[in-house]
C-alpha positions in Angstrom: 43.2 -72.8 -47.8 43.5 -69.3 -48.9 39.7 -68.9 -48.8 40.0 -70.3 -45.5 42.2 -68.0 -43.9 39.9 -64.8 -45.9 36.3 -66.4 -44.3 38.1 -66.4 -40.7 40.0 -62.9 -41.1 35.7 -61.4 -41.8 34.5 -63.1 -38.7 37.3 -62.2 -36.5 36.6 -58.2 -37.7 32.8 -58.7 -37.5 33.5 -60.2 -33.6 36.1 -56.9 -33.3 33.1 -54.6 -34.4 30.4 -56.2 -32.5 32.0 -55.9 -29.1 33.4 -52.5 -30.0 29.4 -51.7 -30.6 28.4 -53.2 -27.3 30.9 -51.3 -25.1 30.0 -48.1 -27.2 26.0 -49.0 -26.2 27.2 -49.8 -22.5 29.0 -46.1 -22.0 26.1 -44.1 -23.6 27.2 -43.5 -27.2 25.5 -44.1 -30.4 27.9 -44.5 -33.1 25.4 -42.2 -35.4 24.8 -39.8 -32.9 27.9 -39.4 -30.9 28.3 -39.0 -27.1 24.9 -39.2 -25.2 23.7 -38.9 -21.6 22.5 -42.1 -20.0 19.5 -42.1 -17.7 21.4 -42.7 -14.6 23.8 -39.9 -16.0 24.1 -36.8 -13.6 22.2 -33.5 -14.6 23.6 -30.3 -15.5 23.6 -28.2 -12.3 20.6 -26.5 -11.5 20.2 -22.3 -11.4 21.0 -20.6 -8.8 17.3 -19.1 -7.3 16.6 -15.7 -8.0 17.5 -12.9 -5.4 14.7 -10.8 -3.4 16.7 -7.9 -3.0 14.5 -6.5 -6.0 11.4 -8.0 -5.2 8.8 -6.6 -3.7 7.9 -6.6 0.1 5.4 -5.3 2.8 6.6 -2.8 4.7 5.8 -2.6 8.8 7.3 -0.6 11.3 7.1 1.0 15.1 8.9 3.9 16.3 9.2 5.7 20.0 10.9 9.4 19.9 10.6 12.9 21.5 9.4 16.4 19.8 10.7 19.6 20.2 7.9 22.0 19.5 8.3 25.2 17.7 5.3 27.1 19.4 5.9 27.3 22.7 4.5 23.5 23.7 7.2 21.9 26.2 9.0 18.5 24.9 6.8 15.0 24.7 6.9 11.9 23.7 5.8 10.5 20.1 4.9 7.1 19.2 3.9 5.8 15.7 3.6 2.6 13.6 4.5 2.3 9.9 2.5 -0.2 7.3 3.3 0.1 3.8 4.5 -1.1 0.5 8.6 -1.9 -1.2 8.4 -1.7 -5.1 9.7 -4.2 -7.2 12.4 -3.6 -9.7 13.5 -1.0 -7.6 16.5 -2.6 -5.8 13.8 -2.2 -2.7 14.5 1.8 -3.0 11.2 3.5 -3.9 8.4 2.4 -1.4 4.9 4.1 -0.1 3.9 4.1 3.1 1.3 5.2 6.2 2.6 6.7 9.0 0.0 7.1 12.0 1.3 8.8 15.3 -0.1 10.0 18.8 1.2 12.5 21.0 -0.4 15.1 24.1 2.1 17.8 24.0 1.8 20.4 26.9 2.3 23.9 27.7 1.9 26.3 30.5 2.8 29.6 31.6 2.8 32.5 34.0 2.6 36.3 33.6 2.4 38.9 36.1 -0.2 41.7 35.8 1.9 44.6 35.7 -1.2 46.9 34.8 -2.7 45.7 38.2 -5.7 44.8 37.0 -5.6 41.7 38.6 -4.3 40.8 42.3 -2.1 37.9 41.0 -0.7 36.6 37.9 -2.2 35.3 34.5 -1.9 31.6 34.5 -2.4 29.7 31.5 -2.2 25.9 30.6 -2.8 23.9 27.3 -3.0 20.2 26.3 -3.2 18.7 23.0 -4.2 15.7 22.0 -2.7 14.9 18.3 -3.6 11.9 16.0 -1.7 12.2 12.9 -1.8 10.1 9.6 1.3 11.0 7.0 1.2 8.9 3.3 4.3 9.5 2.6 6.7 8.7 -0.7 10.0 7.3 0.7 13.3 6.7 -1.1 15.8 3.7 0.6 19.8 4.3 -1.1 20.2 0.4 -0.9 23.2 0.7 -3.2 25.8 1.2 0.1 26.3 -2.2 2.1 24.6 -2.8 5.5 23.5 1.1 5.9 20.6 2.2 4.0 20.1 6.2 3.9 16.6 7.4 3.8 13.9 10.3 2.6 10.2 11.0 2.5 7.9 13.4 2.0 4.1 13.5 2.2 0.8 15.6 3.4 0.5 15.8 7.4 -3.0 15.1 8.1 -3.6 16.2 12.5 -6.7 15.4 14.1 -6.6 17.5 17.2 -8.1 18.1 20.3 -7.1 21.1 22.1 -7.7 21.8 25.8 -7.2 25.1 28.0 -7.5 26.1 31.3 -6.6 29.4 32.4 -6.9 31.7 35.0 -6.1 35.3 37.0 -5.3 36.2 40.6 -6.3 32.6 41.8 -10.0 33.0 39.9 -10.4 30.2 37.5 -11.9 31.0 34.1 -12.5 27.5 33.6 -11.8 24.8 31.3 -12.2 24.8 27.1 -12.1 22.6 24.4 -12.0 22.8 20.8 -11.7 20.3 18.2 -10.4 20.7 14.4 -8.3 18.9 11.5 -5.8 20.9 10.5 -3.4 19.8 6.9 0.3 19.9 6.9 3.5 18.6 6.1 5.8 16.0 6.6 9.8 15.4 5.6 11.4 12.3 7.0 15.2 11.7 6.9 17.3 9.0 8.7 19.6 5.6 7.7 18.6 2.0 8.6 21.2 -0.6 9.7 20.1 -4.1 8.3 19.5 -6.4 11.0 17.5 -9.6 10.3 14.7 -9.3 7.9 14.5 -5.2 7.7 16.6 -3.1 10.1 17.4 -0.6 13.2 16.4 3.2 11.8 16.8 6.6 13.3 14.8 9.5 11.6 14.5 13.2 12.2 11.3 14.3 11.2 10.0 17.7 10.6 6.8 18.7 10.4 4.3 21.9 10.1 1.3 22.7 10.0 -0.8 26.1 10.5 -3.5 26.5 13.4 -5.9 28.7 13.8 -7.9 27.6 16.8 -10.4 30.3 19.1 -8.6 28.8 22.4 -4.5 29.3 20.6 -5.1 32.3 17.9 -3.2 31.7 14.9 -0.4 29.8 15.5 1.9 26.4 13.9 2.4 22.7 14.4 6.0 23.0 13.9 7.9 20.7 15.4 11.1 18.3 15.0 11.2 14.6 16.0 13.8 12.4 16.6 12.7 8.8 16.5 14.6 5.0 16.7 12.2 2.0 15.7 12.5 -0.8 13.6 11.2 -1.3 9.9 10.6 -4.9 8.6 10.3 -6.2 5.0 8.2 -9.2 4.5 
């Protein structure tokens, strides 16, 4: 009887075991092993993606602005587009860039011949046709929030084309051109406000240059610009 009661106390503790094993399977743990993520178990969350705003970009812009000449050339209008290149690991603060520009600035005066050697006044007009490429090295202050500070520098290169007519108590001495590439300098400054994938940007640029031409005598390409544009980063 005794023996009885023994025999049916083990199977009732094997039975016990057993199902405490199948609902251990049934929830994903392993006895041995512990706690253990099922198949159908959800995954651990996945990264967050990396950030671009220190990855590298391609840099295009267009601006439209007026110059104020320093040798005696009237005010015009200045146009130029921007293709260059953002560093990585930079915070997108160090890029390189190509700045090409076209302008015909004018000039003209009038002097009367106080020496009387002519029956009129000396009359004098000059156009110049300027193509200009700038590499320049430019530094974005991306650390401040929505406006992004600016400054370049970079060799002025002008290809010019230089036209006078002149003339003295109404006789015309005719028109004359001259042609030359003259090697200068460029400093950009101005600040960016982010909108969309680059941003509005006003810059002040000043540039110089020396000139030497038959038609001029020696004189400068100094000049300041104020431009507004856009500059995308891709």
């Amino acid at each position: 009887m005794r023996t009885t009661k023994v025999v049916a106390s083990l199977l009732a503790l094997a039975a016990l075991s057993a199902s405490v094993s199948a609902r251990a399977q049934q929830r994903g743990i392993s006895p041995e092993r512990g706690p253990s993520l099922r198949p159908d178990a959800p995954h651990a969350p996945a990264e967050a993606p990396a950030s671009d705003a220190d990855s590298e970009a391609f840099l295009a812009g267009a601006k439209l602005g007026g110059i104020v000449a320093f040798n005696g050339l009237g005010p015009f209008l200045a146009g130029g587009l921007e293709l260059g290149w953002v560093f990585a690991g930079t915070h997108r603060s160090l890029a390189v860039l190509l700045d090409v520009g076209y302008a015909t600035p004018k000039g003209s005066d009038k002097t009367p011949d106080e020496l009387g050697r002519v029956a009129g006044d000396w009359e004098w007009e000059v156009t110049q046709k300027e193509l200009t490429l700038q590499p320049t090295a430019l530094y974005r202050l991306t650390a401040l929030d929505k406006v992004v500070p600016f400054v370049g520098i970079g060799p002025r290169v002008y290809l010019l084309e230089t036209t006078a007519r002149g003339s003295a108590g109404g006789q015309q001495f005719g028109e004359h051109q001259e042609r030359s590439t003259k090697l200068g300098v460029g400093l950009p400054l101005g600040a960016e406000l982010e909108l969309g994938p680059g941003g509005l940007f006003a810059e002040l640029l000043f540039e110089w240059a020396p000139i030497d031409h038959r038609i001029t005598g020696d004189s400068h390409l100094a000049a300041a610009t104020l431009f507004v544009g856009y500059r995308a980063l891709l």
